[in-house]
Each structure stands twice: as C-alpha cells, then as structure tokens.
C-alpha positions in Angstrom: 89.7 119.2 97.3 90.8 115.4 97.5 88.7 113.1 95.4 87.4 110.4 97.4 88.1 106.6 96.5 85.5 105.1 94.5 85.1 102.3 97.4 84.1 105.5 100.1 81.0 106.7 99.4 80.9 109.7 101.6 83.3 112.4 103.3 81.8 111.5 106.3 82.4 108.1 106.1 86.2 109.0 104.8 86.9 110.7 107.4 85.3 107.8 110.2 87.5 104.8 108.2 90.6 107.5 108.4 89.9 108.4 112.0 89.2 104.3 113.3 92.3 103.0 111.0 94.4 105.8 112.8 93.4 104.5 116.0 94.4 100.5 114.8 97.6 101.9 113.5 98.3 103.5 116.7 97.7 100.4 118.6 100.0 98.6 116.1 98.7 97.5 113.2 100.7 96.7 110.7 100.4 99.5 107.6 99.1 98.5 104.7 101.2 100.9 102.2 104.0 102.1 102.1 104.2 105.9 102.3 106.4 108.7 103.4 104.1 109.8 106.2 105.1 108.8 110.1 101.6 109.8 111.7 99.2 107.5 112.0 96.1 110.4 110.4 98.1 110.1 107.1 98.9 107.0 107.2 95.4 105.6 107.6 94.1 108.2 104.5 97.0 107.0 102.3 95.8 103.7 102.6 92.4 104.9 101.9 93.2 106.6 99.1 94.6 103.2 98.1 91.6 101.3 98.5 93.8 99.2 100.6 91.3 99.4 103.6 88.1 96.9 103.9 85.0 97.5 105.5 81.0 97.0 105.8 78.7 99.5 106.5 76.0 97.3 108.5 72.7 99.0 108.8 71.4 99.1 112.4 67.8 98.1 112.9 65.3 101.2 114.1 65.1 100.7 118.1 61.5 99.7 118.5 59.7 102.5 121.2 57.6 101.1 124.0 54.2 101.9 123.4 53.0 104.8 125.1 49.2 106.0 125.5 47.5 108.1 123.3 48.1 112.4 124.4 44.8 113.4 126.3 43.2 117.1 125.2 42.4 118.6 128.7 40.5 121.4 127.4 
C-alpha cells in the first residue's frame, strides 16, 4: 500500500489528480519531475507523490429543486 502525500487527502481524490494530470501530460504538458517512467499514469503519480502538483477542491453549491406540490393520500 502506497502512502498518500500529505497534500491528497483521499485515494479517491489521488487517483482523479493522477488520472486528470495523465491526461495534461498526454496533451503535452511539460513534467514536473524528473523520473524514470515514460507513461503518462506514472508520471502524473510521481509527481504526486512529489507534492509537485497544485490544485483546489472547490465545493459545488447543492442544485436548488423546483418546488413541487405536496403528495396527495387517495385513500
């Protein structure tokens, strides 16, 4: 079991930063450590495991509901 950067509070959320910084690496970003790895996956978890990567986790508000009227009984 890898222990997760202090910065990454989550697996989940390790493995969405690892999966989005694959995808930037892919479309060329430039790396921001230097590792032995080719593939972008490994890459993009070196550099977590680095703390190199930044990012905000920005809390979406609820979506309000439209009202709706109250559930008749039919009995």
């Amino acid at each position: 079991m890898i222990k997760l950067p202090s910065n990454v509070p989550s697996k989940y959320l390790f493995v969405l930063l690892a999966a989005e910084r694959a995808k930037q690496l892919q479309q060329g970003a430039v790396p921001l450590v230097k590792t032995a790895h080719v593939k972008p996956t490994y890459r993009a978890i070196d550099e977590l495991m680095g703390e190199q990567v930044e990012f905000v986790i920005i809390d979406r508000p609820e979506p309000e509901l439209p009202e709706t009227s109250p559930v008749l009984d039919s009995d």
